[in-house]
C-alpha positions as CSV (number, residue, x, y, z in Angstrom):
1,X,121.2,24.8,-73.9
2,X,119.8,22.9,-71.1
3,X,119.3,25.0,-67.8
4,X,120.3,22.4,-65.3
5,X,123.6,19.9,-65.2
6,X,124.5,18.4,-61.9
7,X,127.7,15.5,-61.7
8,X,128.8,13.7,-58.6
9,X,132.4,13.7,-59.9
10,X,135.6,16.1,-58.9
11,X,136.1,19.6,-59.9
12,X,138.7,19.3,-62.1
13,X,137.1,16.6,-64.1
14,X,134.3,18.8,-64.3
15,X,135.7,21.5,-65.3
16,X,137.5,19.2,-68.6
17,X,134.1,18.2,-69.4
18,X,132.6,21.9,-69.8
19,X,132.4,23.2,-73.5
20,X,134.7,26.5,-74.1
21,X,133.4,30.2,-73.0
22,X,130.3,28.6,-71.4
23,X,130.2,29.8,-68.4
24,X,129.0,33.6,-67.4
25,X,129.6,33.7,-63.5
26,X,131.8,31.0,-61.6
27,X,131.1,30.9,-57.5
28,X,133.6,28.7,-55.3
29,X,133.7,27.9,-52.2
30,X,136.1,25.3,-51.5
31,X,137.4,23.2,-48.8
32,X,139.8,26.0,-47.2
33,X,142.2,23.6,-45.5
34,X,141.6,24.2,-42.0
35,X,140.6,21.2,-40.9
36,X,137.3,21.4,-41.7
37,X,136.0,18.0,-40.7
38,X,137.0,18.5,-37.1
39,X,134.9,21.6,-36.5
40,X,132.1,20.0,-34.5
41,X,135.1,19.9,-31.7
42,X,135.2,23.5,-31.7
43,X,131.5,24.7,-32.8
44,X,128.5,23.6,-30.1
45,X,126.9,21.6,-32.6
46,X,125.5,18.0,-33.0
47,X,127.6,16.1,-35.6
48,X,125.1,13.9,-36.4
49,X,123.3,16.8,-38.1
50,X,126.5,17.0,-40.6
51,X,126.7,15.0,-43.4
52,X,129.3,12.6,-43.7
53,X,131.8,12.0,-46.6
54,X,133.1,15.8,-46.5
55,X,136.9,15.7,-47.8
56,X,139.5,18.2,-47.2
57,X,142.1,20.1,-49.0
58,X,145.8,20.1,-47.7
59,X,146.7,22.2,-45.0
60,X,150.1,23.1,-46.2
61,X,150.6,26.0,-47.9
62,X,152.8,24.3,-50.5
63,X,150.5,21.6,-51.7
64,X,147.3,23.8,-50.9
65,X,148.7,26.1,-53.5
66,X,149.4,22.9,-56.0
67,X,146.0,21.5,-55.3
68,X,144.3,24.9,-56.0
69,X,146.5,25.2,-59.2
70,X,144.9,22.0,-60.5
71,X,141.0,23.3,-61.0
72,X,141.9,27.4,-61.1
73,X,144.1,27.0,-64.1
74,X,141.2,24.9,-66.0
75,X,138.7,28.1,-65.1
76,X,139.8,30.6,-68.1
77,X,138.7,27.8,-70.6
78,X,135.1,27.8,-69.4
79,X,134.6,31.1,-68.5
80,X,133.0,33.7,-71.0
81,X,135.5,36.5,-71.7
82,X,133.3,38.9,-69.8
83,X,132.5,36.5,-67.2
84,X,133.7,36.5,-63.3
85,X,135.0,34.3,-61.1
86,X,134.3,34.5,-57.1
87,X,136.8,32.3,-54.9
88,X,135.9,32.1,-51.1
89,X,138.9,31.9,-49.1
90,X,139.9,31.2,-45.2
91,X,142.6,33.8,-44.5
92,X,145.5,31.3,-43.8
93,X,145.4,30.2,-47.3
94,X,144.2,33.2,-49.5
95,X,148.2,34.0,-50.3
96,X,147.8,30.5,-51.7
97,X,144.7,30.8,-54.0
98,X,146.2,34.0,-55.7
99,X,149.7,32.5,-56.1
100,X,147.6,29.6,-58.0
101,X,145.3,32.3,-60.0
102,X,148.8,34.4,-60.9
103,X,150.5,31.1,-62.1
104,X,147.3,30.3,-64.6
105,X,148.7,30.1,-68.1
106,X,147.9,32.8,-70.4
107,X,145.2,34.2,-70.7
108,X,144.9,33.8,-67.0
109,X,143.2,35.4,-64.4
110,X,143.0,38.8,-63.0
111,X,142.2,39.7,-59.4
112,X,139.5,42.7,-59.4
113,X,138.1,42.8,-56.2
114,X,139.4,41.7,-52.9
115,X,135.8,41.4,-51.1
116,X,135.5,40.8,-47.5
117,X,132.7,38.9,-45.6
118,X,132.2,39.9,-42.0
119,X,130.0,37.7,-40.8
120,X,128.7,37.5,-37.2
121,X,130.4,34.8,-35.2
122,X,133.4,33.5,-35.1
123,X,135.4,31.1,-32.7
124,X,136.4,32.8,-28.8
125,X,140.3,32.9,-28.7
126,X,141.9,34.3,-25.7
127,X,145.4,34.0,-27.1
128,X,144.6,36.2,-30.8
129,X,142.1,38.4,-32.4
130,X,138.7,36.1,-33.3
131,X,138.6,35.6,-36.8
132,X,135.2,36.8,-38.2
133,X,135.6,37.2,-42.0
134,X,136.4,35.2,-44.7
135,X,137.7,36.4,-48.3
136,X,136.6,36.7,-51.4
137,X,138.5,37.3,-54.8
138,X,136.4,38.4,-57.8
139,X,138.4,37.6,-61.2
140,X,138.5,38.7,-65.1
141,X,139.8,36.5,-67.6
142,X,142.8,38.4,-68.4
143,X,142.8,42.4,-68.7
144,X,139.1,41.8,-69.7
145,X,136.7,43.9,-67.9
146,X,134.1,41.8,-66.2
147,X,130.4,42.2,-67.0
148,X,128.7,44.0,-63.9
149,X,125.1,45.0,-63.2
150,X,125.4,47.7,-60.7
151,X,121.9,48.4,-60.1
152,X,120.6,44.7,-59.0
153,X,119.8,45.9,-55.5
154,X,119.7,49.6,-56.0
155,X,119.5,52.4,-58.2
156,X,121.6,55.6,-58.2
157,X,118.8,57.6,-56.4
158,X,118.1,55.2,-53.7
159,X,118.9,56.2,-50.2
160,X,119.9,54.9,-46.5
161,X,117.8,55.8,-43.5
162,X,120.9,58.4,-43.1
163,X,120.7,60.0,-46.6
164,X,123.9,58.3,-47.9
165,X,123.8,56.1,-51.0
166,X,122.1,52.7,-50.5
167,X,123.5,52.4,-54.4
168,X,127.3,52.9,-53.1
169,X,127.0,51.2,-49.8
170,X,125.8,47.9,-51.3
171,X,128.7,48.1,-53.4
172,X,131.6,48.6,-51.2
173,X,134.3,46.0,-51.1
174,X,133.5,44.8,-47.2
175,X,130.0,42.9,-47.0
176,X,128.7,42.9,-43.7
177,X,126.2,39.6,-44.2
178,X,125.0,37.3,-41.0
179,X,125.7,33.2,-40.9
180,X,122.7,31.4,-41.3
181,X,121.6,28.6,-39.0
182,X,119.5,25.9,-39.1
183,X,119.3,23.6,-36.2
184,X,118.1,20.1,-36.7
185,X,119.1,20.1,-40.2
186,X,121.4,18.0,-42.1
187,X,123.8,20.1,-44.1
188,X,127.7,20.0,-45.3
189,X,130.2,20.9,-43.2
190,X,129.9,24.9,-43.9
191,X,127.0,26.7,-45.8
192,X,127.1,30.4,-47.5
193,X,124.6,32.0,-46.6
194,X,122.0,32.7,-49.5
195,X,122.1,36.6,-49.0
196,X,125.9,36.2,-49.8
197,X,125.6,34.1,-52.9
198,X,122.4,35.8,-54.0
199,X,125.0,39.0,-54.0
200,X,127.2,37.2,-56.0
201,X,125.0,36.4,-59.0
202,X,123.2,39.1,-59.4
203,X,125.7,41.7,-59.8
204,X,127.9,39.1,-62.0
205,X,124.9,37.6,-64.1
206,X,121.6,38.6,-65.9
207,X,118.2,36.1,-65.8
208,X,118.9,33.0,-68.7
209,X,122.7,33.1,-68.3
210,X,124.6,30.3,-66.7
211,X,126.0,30.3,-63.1
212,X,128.6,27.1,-62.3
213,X,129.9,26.4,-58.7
214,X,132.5,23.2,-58.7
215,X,132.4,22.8,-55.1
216,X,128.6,22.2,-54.5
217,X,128.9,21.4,-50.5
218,X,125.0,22.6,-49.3
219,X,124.0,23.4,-52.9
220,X,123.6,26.7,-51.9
221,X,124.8,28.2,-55.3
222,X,122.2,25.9,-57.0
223,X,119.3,26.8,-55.1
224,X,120.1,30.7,-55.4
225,X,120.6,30.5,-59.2
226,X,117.6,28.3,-59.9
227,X,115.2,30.8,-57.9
228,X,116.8,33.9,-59.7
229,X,116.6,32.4,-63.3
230,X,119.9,31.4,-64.2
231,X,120.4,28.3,-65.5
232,X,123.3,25.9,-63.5
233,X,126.4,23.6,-64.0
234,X,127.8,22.1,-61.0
235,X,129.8,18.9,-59.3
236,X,130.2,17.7,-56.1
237,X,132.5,15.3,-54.8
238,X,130.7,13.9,-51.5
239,X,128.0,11.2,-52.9
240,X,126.1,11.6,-49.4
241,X,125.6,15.0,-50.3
242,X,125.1,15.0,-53.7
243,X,122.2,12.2,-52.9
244,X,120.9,15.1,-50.0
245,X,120.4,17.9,-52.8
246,X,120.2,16.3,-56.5
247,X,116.3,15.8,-56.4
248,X,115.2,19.1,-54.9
249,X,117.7,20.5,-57.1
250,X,116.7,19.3,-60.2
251,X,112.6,19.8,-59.3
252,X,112.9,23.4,-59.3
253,X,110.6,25.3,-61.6
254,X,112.9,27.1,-64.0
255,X,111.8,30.6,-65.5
256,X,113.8,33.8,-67.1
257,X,110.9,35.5,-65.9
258,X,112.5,37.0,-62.5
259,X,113.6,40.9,-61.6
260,X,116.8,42.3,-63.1
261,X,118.2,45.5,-62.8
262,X,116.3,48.5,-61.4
263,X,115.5,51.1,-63.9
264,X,118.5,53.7,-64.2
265,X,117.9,57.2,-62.2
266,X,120.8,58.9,-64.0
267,X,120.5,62.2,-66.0
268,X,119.6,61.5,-69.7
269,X,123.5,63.5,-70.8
270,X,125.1,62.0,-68.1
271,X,128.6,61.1,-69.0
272,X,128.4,63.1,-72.1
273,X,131.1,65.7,-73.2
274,X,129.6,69.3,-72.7
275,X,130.3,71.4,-75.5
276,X,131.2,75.0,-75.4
277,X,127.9,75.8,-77.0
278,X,126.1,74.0,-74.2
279,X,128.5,75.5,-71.1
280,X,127.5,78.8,-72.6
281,X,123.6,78.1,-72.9
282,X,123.8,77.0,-69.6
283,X,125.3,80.1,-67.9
284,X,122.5,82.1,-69.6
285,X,119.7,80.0,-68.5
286,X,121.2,80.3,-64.8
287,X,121.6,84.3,-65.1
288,X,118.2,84.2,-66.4
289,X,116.4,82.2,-63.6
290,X,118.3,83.0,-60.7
291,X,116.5,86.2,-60.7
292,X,113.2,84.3,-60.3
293,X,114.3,81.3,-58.0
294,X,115.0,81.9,-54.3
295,X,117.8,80.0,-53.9
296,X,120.9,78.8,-56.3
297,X,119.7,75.5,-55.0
298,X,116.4,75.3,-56.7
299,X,118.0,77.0,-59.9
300,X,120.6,74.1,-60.5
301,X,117.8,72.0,-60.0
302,X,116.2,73.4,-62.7
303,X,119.1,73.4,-65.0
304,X,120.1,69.4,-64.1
305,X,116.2,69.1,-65.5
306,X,116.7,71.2,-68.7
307,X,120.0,70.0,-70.0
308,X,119.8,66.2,-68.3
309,X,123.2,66.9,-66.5
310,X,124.0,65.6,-63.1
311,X,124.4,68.1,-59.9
312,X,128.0,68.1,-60.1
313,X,128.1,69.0,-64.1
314,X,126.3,72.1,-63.5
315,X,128.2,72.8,-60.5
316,X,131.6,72.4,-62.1
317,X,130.3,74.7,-65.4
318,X,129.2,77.8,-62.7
319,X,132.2,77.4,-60.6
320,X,134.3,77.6,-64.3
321,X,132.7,81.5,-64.5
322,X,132.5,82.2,-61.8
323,X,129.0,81.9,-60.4
């Protein structure tokens, strides 16, 4: 399989191009039909630094949906059956995106996570709440349940600077991730910030699988996925930008050989059925060494170590007789 294919074409004749069940993790960020192309009017920013050619997607709700419709429904075709697709979505048209992913002919598409992205600036309104997040909808093929690599940033013993769960916190459905800006620089209309697509494939993808993104803009998604070993399918509409990115795209050194998961912290039993035989050998061992530990503390310590059970499997055995 070759590691890198980039097309200046559309994403629906993309996406009819792709073999079947080729694709792991899908990442799109399309035009959100907000008028993109007039945002220098509102943003304090040169728009000779924004590369021209950027289309847009209809503003109406009606034909937004339609036009969505015509590149989500191709999606379940390419998409591994344990693969997941992210859609990036301005607010005023995500009823629209999951009206077009419930309408996808069987085997369809399943919404499993509805992600916000709090980022750190939006536009100053004096008549309405500033808008300062955008969605994102992660999706199964189906009932299917998505493959997920929980410990890509953290591990189950990994902690805040409070104590909490760094493991949990990076996982939590509202991602507080900052804008990036570089001034001087010729980019797309918009640009995800690396941080947020890095997120993205990681969790959703392992080191040698393939990452696609169908709406290419800043070739943000090719960049990430390149530098974290995944190899890349991708098309983008705008020949001005597609001449910007193709070359440094496509000179990237490609290697497998990048960081995974983070070695698992969990108890060796963890998740396993206790037997009777085992709730009973652990209330002996505990009326055994409670004598000789200080605390109840430091004995279910000591148990979690001799039977490889978590904290709250010991706990729940004592508390079931009572000690």
């Amino acid at each position: 399989m070759d590691d890198l294919d980039l097309q200046n074409t559309d994403a629906v004749t993309y996406l009819k191009y792709l073999p079947p069940q080729s694709i792991q993790c899908i990442i799109c960020d399309p035009p959100f039909g907000i008028g993109e192309d007039m945002f220098d009017k509102h943003y304090a920013r040169n728009s000779k630094h924004v590369i021209e050619g950027y289309q847009t997607a209809p503003t109406q709700a009606v034909m937004y949906q339609k036009w969505a419709e015509s590149w989500i429904h191709e999606i379940p075709r390419v998409m591994k059956s344990n693969g997941t697709l992210y859609i990036v979505c301005a607010w005023n048209h995500v009823c629209d995106i999951e009206l077009a992913i419930r309408s996808a002919p069987s085997p369809g598409l399943t919404v499993v996570n509805h992600i916000i992205w709090k980022y750190n600036f939006g536009v100053y309104t004096q008549k309405k709440f500033v808008s300062s997040h955008y969605h994102i909808l992660r999706c199964s093929i189906g009932n299917n349940v998505p493959k997920f690599y929980n410990r890509s940033f953290f591990n189950e013993t990994d902690k805040t600077e409070g104590g909490g769960s760094s493991q949990y916190l990076d996982m939590e459905d509202v991602w507080i991730i900052p804008k990036e800006y570089s001034q001087g620089s010729k980019k797309n209309v918009n640009k995800l910030p690396d941080a947020l697509v890095r997120k993205m494939i990681k969790y959703s993808s392992a080191p040698g699988d393939v990452v696609a993104d169908f709406f290419l803009g800043n070739f943000t998604t090719a960049y990430v996925a390149r530098r974290e070993g995944r190899r890349f399918r991708g098309c983008e509409i705008n020949e001005n930008t597609f001449n910007q990115h193709y070359e440094d795209v496509r000179k990237m050194e490609f290697t497998t050989e990048v960081d995974h998961e983070k070695p698992s912290t969990k108890p060796e039993n963890s998740g396993k059925p206790i037997s009777e035989e085992e709730k009973q050998q652990i209330i002996s061992l505990f009326d055994d060494t409670i004598k000789v530990k200080k605390t109840k503390k430091e004995t279910v310590q000591f148990l979690m170590e001799q039977f490889g059970r978590g904290h709250f499997s010991i706990i729940n055995v004592l508390k079931s007789c009572n000690r």
